[in-house]
PASE-743723 format. One record per residue: residue number from 0; residue in three letters; x, y, z of N, C-alpha, C, O in turn. Coordinates in steps of 0.02 Angstrom, whole numbers. Example, Ala and Ser with C-alpha at 12.3 -4.5 7.8 and 13.67 -1.06 7.14 Angstrom:
BEGIN
SITE, 0, Ala, 660, -284, 390, 615, -225, 390, 660, -165, 390, 712, -166, 423;
SITE, 1, Ser, 642, -112, 354, 684, -53, 357, 645, 2, 394, 670, 57, 402;
% end
This chain:
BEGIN
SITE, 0, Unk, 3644, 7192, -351, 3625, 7238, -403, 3669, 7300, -399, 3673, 7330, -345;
SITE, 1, Unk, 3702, 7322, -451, 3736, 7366, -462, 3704, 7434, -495, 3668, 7432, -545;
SITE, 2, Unk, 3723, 7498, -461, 3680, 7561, -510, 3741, 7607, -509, 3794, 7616, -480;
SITE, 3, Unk, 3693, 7635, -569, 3768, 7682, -608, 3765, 7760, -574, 3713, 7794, -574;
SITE, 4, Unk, 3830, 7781, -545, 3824, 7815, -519, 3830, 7897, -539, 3885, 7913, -561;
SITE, 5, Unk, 3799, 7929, -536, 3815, 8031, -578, 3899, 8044, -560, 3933, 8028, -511;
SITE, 6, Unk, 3910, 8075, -613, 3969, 8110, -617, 3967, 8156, -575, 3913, 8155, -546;
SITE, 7, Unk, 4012, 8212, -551, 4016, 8288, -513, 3986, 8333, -569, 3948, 8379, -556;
SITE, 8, Unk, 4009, 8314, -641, 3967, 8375, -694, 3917, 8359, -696, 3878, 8406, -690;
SITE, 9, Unk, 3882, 8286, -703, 3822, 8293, -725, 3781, 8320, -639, 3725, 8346, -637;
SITE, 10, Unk, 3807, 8312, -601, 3776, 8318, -526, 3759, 8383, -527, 3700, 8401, -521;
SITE, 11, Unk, 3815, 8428, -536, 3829, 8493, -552, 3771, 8531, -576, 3739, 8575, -548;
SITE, 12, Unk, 3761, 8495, -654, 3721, 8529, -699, 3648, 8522, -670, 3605, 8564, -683;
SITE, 13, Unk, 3633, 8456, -623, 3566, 8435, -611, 3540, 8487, -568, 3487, 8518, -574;
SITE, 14, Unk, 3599, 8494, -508, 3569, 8547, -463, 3563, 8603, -483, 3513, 8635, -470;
SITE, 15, Unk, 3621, 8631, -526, 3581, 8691, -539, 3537, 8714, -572, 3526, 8775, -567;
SITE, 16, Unk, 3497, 8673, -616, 3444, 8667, -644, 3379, 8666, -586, 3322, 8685, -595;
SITE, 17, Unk, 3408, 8638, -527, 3349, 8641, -479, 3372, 8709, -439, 3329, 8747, -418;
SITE, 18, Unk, 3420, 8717, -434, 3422, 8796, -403, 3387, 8851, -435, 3344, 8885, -409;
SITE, 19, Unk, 3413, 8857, -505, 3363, 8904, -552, 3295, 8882, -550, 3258, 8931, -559;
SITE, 20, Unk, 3259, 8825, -540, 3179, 8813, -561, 3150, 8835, -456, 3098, 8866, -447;
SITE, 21, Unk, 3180, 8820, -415, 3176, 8859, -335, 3177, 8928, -338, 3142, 8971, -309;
SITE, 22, Unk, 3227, 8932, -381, 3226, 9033, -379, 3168, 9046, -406, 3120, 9065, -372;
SITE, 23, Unk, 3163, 9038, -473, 3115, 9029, -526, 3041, 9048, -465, 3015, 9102, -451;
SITE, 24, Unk, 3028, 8981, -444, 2974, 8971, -398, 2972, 9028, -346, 2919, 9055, -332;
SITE, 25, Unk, 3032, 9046, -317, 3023, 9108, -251, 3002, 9162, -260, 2966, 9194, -222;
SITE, 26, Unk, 3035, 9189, -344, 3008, 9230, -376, 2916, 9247, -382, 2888, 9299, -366;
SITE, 27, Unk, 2886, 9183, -411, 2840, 9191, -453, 2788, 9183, -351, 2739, 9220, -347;
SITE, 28, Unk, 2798, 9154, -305, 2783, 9152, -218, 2787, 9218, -200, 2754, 9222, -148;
SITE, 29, Unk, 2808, 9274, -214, 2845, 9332, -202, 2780, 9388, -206, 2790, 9434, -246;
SITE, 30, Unk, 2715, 9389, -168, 2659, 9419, -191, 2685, 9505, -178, 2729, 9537, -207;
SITE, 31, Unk, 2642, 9526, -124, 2653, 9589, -97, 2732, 9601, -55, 2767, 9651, -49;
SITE, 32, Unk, 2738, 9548, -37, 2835, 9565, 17, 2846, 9483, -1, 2809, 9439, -24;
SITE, 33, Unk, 2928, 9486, 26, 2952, 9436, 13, 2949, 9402, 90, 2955, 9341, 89;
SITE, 34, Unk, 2944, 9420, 129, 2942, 9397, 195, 2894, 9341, 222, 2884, 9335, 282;
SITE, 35, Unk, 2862, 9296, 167, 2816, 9248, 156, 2854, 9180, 157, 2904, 9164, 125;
SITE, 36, Unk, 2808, 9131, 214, 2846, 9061, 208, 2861, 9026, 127, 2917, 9001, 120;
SITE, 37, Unk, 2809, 9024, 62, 2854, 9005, 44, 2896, 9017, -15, 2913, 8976, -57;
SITE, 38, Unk, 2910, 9074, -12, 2964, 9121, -64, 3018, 9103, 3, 3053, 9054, -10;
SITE, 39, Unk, 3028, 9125, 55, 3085, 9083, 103, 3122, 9027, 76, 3178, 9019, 53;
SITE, 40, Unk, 3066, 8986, 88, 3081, 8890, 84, 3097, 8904, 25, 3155, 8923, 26;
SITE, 41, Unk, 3067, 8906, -52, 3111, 8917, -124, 3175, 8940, -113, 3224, 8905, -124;
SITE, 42, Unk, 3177, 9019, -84, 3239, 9024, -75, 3305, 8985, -41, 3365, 8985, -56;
SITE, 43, Unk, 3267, 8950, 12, 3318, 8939, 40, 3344, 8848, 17, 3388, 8810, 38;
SITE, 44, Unk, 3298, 8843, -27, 3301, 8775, -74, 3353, 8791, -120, 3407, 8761, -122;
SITE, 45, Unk, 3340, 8831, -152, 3396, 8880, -214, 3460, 8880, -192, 3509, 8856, -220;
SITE, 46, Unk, 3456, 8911, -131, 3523, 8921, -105, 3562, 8850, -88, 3624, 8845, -92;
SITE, 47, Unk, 3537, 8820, -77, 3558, 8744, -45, 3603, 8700, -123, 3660, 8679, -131;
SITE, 48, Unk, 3535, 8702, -172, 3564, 8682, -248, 3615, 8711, -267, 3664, 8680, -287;
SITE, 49, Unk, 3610, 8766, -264, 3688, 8819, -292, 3713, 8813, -260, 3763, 8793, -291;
SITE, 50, Unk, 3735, 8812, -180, 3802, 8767, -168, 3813, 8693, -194, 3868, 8679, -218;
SITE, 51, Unk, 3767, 8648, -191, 3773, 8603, -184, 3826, 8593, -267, 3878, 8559, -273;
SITE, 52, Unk, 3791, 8633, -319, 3802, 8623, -388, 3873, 8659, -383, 3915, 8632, -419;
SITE, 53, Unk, 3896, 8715, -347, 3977, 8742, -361, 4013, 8686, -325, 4072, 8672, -339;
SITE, 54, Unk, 3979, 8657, -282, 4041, 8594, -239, 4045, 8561, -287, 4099, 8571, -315;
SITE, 55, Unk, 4007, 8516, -320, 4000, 8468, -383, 4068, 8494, -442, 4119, 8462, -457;
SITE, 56, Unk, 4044, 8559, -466, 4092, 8591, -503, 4165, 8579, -496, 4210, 8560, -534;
SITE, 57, Unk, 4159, 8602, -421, 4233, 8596, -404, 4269, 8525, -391, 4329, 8514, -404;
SITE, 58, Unk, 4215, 8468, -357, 4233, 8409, -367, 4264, 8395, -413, 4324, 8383, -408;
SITE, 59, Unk, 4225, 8393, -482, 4254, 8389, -562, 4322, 8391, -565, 4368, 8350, -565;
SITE, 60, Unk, 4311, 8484, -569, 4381, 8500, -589, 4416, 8477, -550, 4467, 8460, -579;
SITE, 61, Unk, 4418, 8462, -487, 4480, 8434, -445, 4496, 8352, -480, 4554, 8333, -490;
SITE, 62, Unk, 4450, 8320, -494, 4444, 8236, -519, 4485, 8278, -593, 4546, 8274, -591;
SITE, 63, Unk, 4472, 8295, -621, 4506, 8314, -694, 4562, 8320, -705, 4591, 8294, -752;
SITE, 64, Unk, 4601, 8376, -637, 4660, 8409, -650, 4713, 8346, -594, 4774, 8341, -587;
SITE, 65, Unk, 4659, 8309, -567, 4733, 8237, -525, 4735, 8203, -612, 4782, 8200, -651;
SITE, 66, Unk, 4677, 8184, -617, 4685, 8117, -682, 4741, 8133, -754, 4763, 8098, -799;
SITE, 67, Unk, 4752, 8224, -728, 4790, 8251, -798, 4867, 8210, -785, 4905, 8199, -832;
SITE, 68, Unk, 4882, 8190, -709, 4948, 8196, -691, 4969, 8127, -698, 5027, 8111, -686;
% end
């Protein structure tokens, strides 16, 4: 069985859609201080997607700018 595998853009776009909805979440976790387990864990979920989604990015463009040559 064969499965179809995500692009770097669409990978890209997925995570950071989950980075923004983690922030989103750390935000709305965020009662009296931020120093709460889980506005942390959101955050540190967020942070993980947004790299994960600029590596993706850059994957892309790197796959884009060989295939131009």
């Amino acid at each position: 069985m064969q499965y179809m595998r995500m692009s770097p853009k669409a990978s890209a776009i997925f995570y950071f859609v989950f980075g923004s909805l983690f922030f989103y979440l750390a935000i709305l976790a965020a009662e009296t201080t931020i120093w709460n387990f889980k506005t942390i864990l959101f955050a540190v979920f967020a942070t993980l997607d947004f790299g994960l989604s600029f590596r993706m990015l850059k994957t892309h463009l790197y796959l884009k700018k060989k295939n131009k040559k």
